[in-house]
C-alpha positions as CSV (number, residue, x, y, z in Angstrom):
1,X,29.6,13.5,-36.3
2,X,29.5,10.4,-34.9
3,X,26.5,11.6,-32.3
4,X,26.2,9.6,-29.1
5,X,25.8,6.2,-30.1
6,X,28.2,4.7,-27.4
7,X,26.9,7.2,-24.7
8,X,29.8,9.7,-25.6
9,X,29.2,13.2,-25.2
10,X,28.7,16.0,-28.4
11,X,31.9,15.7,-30.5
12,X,32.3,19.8,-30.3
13,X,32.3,22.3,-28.3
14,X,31.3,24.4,-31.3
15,X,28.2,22.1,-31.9
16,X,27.1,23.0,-28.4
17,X,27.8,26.6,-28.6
18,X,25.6,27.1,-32.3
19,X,23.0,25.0,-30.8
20,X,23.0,27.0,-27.4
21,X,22.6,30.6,-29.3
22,X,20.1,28.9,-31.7
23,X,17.7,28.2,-28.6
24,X,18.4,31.5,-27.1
25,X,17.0,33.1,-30.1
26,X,13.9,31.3,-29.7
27,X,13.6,31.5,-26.1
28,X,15.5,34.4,-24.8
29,X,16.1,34.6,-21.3
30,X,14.3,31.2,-20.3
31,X,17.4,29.6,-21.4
32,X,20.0,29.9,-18.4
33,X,23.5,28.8,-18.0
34,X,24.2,29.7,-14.7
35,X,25.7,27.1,-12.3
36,X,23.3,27.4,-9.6
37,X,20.7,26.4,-12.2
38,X,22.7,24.1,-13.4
39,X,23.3,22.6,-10.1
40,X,19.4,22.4,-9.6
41,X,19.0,20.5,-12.3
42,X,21.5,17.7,-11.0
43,X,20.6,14.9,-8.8
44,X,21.1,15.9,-4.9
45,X,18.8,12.8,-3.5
46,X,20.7,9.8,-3.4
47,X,24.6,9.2,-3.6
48,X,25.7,9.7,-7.1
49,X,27.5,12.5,-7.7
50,X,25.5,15.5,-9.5
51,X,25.9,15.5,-13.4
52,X,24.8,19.3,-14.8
53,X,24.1,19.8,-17.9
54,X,25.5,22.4,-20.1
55,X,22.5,24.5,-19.9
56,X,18.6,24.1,-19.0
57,X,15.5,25.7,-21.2
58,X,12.5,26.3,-19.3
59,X,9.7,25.7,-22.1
60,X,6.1,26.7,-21.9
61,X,4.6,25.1,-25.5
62,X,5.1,21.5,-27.4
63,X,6.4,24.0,-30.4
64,X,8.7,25.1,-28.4
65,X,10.0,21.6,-27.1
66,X,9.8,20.3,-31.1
67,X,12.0,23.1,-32.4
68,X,14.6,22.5,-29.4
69,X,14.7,18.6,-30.3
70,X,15.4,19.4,-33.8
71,X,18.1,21.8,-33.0
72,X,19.6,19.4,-30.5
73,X,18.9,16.5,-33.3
74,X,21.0,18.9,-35.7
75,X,24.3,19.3,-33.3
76,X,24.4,15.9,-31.6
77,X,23.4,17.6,-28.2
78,X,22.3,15.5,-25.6
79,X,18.7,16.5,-23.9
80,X,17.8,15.5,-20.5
81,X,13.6,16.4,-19.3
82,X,13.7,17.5,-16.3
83,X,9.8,17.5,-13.9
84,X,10.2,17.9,-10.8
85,X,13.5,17.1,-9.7
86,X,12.0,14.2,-7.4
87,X,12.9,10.7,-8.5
88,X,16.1,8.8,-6.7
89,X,18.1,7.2,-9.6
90,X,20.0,9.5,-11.2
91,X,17.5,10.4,-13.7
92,X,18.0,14.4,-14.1
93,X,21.9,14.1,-14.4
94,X,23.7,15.0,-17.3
95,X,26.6,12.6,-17.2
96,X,27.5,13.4,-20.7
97,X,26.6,17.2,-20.5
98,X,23.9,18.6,-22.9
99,X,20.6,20.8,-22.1
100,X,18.0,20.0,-19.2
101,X,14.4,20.8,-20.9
102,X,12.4,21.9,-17.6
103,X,9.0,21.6,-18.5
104,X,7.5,22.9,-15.0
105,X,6.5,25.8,-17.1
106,X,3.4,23.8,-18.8
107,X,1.6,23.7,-15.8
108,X,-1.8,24.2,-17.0
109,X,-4.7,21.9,-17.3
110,X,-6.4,21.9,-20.4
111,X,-9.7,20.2,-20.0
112,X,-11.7,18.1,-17.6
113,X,-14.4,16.0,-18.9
114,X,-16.0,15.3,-15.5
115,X,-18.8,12.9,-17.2
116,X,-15.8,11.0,-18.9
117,X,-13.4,11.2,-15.5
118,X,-10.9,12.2,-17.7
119,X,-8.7,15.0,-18.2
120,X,-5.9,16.8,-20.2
121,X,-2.9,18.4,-19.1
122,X,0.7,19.4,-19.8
123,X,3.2,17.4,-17.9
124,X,4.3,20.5,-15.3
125,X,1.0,19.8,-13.6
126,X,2.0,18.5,-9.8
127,X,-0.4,15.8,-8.1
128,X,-1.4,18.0,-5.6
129,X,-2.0,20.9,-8.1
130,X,-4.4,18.7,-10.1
131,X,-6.2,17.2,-7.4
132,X,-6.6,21.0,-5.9
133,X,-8.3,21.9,-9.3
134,X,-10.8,18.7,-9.4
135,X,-11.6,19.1,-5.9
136,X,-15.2,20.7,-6.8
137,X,-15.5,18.5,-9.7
138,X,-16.7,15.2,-7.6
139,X,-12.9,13.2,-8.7
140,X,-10.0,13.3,-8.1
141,X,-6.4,11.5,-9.4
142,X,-5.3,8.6,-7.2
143,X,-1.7,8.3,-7.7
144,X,0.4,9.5,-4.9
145,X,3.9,8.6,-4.4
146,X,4.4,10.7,-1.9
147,X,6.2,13.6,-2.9
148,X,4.4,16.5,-5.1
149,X,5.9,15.1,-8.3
150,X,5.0,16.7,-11.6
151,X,2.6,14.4,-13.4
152,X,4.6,14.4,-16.5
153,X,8.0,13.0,-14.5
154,X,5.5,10.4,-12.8
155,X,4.4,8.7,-16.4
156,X,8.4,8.9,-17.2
157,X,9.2,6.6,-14.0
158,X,6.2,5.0,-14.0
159,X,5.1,6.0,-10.1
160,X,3.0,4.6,-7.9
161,X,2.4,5.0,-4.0
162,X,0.6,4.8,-1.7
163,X,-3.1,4.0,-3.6
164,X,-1.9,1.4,-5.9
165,X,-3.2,-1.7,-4.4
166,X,-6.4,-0.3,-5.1
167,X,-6.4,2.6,-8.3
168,X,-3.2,0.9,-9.8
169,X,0.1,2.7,-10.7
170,X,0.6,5.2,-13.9
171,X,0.3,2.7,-16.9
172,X,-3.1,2.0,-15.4
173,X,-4.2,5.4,-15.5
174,X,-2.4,7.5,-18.4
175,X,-4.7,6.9,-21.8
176,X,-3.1,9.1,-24.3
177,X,0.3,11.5,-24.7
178,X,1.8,13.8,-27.0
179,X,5.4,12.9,-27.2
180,X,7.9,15.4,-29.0
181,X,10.6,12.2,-30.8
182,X,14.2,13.2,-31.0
183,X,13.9,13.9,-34.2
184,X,11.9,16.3,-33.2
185,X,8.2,15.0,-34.9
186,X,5.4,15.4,-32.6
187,X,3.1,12.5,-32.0
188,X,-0.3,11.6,-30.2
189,X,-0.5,7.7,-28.6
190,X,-3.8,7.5,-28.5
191,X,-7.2,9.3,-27.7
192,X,-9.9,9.3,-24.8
193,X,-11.5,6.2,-25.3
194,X,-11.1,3.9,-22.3
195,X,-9.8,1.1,-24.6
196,X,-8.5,0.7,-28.0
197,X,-7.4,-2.5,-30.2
198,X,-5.9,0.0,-33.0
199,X,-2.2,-1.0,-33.1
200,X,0.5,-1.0,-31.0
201,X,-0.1,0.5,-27.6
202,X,2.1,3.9,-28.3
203,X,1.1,4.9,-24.6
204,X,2.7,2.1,-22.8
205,X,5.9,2.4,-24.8
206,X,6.2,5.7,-23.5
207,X,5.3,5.1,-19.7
208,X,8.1,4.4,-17.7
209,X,11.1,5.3,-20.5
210,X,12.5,7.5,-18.2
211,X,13.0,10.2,-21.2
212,X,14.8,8.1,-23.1
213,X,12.8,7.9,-26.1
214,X,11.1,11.2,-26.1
215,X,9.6,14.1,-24.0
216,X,5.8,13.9,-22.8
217,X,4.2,17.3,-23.6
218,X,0.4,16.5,-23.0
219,X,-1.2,13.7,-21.1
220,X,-4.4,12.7,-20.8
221,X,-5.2,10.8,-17.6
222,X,-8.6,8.6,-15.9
223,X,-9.7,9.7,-12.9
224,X,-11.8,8.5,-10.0
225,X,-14.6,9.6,-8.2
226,X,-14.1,11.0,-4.4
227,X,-15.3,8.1,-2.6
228,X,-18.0,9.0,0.1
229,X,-16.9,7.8,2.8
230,X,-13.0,7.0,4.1
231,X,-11.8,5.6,7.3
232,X,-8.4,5.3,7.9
233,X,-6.5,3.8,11.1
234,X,-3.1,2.4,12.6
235,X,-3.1,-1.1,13.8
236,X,0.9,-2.5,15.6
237,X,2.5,-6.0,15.2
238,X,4.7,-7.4,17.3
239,X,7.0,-8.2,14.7
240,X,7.1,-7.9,10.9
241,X,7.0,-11.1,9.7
242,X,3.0,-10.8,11.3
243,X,2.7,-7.7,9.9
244,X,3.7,-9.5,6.2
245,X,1.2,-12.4,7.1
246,X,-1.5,-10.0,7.9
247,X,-0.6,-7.9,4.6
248,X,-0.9,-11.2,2.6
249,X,-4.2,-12.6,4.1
250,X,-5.7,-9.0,3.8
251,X,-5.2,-9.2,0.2
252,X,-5.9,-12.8,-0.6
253,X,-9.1,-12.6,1.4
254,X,-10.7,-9.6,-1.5
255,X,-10.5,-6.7,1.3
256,X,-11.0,-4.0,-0.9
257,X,-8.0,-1.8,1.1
258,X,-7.0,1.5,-0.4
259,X,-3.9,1.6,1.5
260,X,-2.0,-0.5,3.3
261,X,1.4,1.0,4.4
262,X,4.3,-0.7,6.6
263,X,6.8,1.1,9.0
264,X,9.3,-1.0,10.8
265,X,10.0,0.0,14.1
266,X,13.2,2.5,13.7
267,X,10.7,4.2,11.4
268,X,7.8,4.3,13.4
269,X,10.8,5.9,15.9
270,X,11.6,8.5,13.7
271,X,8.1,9.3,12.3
272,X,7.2,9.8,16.3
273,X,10.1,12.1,16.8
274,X,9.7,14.3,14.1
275,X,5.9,14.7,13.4
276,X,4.8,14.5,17.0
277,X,3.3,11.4,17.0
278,X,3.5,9.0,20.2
279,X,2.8,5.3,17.7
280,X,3.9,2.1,19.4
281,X,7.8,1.7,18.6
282,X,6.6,-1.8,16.8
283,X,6.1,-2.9,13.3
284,X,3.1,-0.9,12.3
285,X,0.6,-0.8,9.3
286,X,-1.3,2.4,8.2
287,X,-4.3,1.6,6.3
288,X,-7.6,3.3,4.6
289,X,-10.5,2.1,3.5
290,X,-13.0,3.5,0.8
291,X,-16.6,3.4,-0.6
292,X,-19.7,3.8,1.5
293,X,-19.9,4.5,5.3
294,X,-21.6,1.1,6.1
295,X,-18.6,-0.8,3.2
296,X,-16.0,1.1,5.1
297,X,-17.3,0.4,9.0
298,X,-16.9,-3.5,7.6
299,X,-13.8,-3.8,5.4
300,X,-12.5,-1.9,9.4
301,X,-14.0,-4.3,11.4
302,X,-13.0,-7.5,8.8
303,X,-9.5,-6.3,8.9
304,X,-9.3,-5.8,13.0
305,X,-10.6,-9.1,13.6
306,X,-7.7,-10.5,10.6
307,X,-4.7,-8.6,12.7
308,X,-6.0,-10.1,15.8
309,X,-5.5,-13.6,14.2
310,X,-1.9,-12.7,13.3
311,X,-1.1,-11.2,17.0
312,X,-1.6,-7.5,15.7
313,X,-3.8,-4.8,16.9
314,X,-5.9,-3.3,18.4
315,X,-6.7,-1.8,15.0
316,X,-7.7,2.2,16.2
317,X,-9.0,3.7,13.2
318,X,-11.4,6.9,12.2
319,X,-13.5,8.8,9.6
320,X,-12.5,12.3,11.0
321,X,-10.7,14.1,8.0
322,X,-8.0,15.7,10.0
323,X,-6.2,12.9,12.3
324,X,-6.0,10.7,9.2
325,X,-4.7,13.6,7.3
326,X,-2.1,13.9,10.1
327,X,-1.1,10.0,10.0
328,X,-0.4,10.3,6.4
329,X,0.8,13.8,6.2
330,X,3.6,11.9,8.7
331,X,4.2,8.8,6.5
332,X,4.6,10.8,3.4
333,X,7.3,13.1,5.6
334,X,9.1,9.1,6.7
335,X,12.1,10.1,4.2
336,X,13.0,13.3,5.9
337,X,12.1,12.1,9.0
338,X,14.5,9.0,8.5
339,X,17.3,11.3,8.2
340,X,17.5,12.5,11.9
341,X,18.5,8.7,12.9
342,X,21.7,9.3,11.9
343,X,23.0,13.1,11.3
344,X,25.4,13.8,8.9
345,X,25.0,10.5,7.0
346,X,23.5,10.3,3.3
347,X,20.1,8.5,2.4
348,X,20.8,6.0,0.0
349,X,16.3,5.0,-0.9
350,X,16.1,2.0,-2.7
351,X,13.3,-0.1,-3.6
352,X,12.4,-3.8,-4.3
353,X,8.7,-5.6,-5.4
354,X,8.0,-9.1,-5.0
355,X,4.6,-11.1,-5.6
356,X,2.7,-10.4,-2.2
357,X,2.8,-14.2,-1.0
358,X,6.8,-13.5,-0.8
359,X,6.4,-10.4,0.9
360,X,6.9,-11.8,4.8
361,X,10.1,-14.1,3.4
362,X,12.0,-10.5,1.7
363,X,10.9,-8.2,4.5
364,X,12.4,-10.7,7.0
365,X,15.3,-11.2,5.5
366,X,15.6,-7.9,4.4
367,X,15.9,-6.8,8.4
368,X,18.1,-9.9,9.0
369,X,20.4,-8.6,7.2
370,X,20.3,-4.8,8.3
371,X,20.8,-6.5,11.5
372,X,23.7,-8.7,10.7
373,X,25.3,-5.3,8.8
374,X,24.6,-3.3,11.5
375,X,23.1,-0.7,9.4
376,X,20.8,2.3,10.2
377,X,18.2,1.2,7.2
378,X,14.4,1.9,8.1
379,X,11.9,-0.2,6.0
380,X,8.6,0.9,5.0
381,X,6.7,-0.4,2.1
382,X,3.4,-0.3,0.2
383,X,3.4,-3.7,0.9
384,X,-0.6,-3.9,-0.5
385,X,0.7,-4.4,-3.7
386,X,4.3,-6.4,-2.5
387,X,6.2,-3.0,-2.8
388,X,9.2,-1.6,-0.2
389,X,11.7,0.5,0.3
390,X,14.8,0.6,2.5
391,X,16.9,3.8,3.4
392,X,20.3,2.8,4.4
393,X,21.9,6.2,6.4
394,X,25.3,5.9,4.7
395,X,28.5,7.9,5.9
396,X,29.8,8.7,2.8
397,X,33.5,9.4,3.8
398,X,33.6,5.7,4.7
399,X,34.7,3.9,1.4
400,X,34.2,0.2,4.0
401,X,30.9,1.1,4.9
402,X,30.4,2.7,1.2
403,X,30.9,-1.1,-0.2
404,X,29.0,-2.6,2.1
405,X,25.6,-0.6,1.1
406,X,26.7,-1.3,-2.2
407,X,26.4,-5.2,-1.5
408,X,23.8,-5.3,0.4
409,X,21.9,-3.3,-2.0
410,X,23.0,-5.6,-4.8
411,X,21.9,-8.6,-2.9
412,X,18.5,-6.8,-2.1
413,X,17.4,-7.0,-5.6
414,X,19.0,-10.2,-6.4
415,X,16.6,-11.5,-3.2
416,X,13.7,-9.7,-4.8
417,X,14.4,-11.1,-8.5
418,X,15.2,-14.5,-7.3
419,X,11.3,-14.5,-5.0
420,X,10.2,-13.8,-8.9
421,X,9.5,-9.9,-8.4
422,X,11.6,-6.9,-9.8
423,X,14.7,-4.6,-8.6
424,X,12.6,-1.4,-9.0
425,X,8.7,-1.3,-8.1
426,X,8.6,2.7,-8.8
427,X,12.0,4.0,-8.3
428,X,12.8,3.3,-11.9
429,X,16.2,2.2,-13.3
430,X,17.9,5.8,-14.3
431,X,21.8,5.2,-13.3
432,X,22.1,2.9,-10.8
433,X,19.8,-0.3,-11.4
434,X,21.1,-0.8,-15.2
435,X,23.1,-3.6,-14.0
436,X,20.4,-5.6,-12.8
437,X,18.0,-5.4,-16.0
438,X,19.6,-8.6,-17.9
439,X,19.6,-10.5,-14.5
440,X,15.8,-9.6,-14.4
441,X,14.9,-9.2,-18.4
442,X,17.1,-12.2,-19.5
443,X,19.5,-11.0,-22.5
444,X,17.3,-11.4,-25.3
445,X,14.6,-8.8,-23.7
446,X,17.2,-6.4,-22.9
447,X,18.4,-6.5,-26.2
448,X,14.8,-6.0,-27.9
449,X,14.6,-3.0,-25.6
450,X,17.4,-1.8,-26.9
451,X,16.1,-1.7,-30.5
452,X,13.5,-0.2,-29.4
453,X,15.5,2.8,-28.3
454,X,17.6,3.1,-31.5
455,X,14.6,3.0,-33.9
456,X,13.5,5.4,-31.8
457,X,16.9,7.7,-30.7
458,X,19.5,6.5,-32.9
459,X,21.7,9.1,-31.9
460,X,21.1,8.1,-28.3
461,X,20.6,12.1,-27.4
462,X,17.7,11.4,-24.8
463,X,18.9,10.9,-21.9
464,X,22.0,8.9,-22.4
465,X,23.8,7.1,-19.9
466,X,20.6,5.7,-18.2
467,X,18.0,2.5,-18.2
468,X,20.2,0.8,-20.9
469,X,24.0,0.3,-20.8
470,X,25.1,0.6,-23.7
471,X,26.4,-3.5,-25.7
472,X,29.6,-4.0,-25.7
């Protein structure tokens, strides 16, 4: 069989059929071919059309996932891991058929070395479910993008959120993994040492493939200690290229912020309407501070007086648990909120980063655009660490305003590559940004890259069709 080398699907019908029965043997019902579980293993958040696979296997063990792979390995059957279901590029779909491997079955934690601030876990685990389990422990695991991702489907992509100007983003905070190869071979990255100079840095490789070179089974991640004290606040701009300036000189003058979030105006709109919030309609930032309660009554007084320099403010801000609970249980709700500015239209979330002194110049011209389009595209951003996101509202049975999303996307990340930043800051590539990786890699990258993944998957079965177009 000539396998998948060109991103075909399985030569046979028969292939998939053995392999299929094969796997049922081994996991009985947990295997499932029914179209509504098909379905659910598609993509339904963003506007490519859903890709199910053939069939999904819901797996509990790393034995389990390594006798699968050398099954699918045997028949040429593609294998797509499925997490959560979260991400928006087109990274669950099965555009060449094959099996979904849902792994929201490991779901427990295996150890937590408090004095260490590490832990182990299978990659089912959600963020909130982990940080639910340390919560008595004195830690707790900083990376939030937002949604209750599995933590396994967040070292894939590579997420981030809303911490990461201050705790970093998953390569920062992933030490070691168990990786089941194609092949089918298990192997370990690394260990629990906080750094290593033994080799190649296995871990890395693995962090933000996107389950194209293998599926994560264990991970062992750092975590950080609850700070004692958190403040956390709103402060409005009158527009957003002094919200950017304020961003910038906030960072360049060592303010040790935790979060700094942006929400243009139609989004402060929105967030108002559906979480009951009465924010100025202006470009706003949401920020928190951490450390000790005299660190965190300065950093909130150093930043006030900063805003007030760049026309923002006043900066309203408190330690009381539950309002700032609300103010980011409503910014972590912006999508779905964003979706009642226009009904009936699809979300189409994209994301840009740039270095944070060309934040103000890409936001601007970001909304300049919207405007000139006459879009419905909110902006918010965690522009700490030059990270943001726009959510053009699309009617999709409009093939005019169809292309124009499509350009204006496409001249997003050319803007953001161009300012020297990237076309993804924690959306990953999956389908849809594959055509903008030479443009930002350069050719000869790109091609190294691909290497990588046929050393690794010569048969191309993980995951095929995304990161990586295939060379012509």
């Amino acid at each position: 069989m000539s396998g998948l080398k060109q991103g075909g699907r399985a030569d046979s019908g028969a292939c998939l059929g053995a392999a299929l029965s094969t796997i049922g043997e081994l996991v009985g019902d947990r295997l499932s071919r029914a179209e509504a579980v098909r379905l659910q293993h598609a993509s339904q958040l963003t506007w490519m059309a859903s890709q199910p696979p053939d069939a999904v296997a819901f797996v509990e063990t790393t034995d389990e996932v390594a006798a699968i792979m050398r099954i699918c390995a045997h028949h040429r059957i593609p294998v797509i891991p499925f997490g959560a279901g979260t991400s928006f590029e087109g990274h669950v779909n099965a555009p060449y058929g094959g099996l979904s491997i849902d792994l929201s079955r490991m779901h427990s934690i295996l150890s937590v070395n408090a004095e260490d601030m590490d832990c182990t876990i299978q990659p089912g685990v959600t963020r909130l479910a982990l940080n639910e389990h340390l919560r008595d422990t004195g830690l707790f695991f900083p990376i939030d993008p937002g949604a209750d991702a599995s933590l396994g489907g967040m070292a894939a992509t590579r997420a981030s959120g809303t911490n990461a100007v201050r705790y970093g983003t998953m390569k920062d905070n992933v030490l070691a993994m168990t990786v089941v190869l194609p092949s089918g071979e298990t192997v370990s990255t690394g260990s629990r040492a906080r750094k290593s100079s033994a080799g190649y840095d296995l871990t890395r490789v693995f962090v933000g493939s996107e389950g194209t070179l293998g599926i994560i089974t264990e991970m062992v991640l750092r975590l950080a200690p609850i700070p004692e004290a958190i403040v956390g606040g709103i402060c409005p701009f009158p527009d957003v290229r002094s919200a950017c300036d304020a961003v910038i000189a906030t960072i360049q003058s060592a303010i040790p912020v935790a979060r700094i979030e942006f929400l243009d105006e139609l989004t402060v709109h929105a967030v108002n309407a559906h979480s009951g919030l009465d924010l100025a309609e202006t470009p706003l930032l949401l920020l928190e501070f951490h450390g000790t309660a005299a660190s965190v009554a300065e950093q909130s007084q150093r930043f006030g007086e900063l805003a007030e320099a760049f026309g923002g403010g006043p900066f309203i801000w408190s330690e009381k648990p539950e309002e700032r609970s609300r103010l980011w249980k409503a910014r972590h709700e912006a999508y779905w909120a964003c979706l009642a500015l226009r009904p009936g239209a699809r979300p189409i979330p994209t994301d840009v980063c740039v270095p944070i002194s060309r934040l103000a110049d890409c936001v601007e011209a970001t909304k300049s655009e919207i405007a000139d389009l006459g879009l419905v595209a909110p902006v918010v951003g965690h522009v700490g660490d030059g990270n943001f996101h726009v959510q053009p509202l699309v009617d999709m049975d409009n093939p005019d305003e169809i292309e124009t999303v499509r350009g204006f996307v496409a001249r997003l990340a050319e803007r953001a590559i161009t300012m020297g930043g990237t076309c993804s800051g924690e959306h990953g590539i999956g389908q849809e940004k594959r055509r903008y990786l030479e443009r930002e890699h350069g050719r000869a990258a790109l091609s190294l890259m691909r290497s990588i993944k046929a050393a690794i998957d010569p048969h191309n079965l993980m995951n095929p069709g995304k990161m990586l177009e295939p060379e012509e």
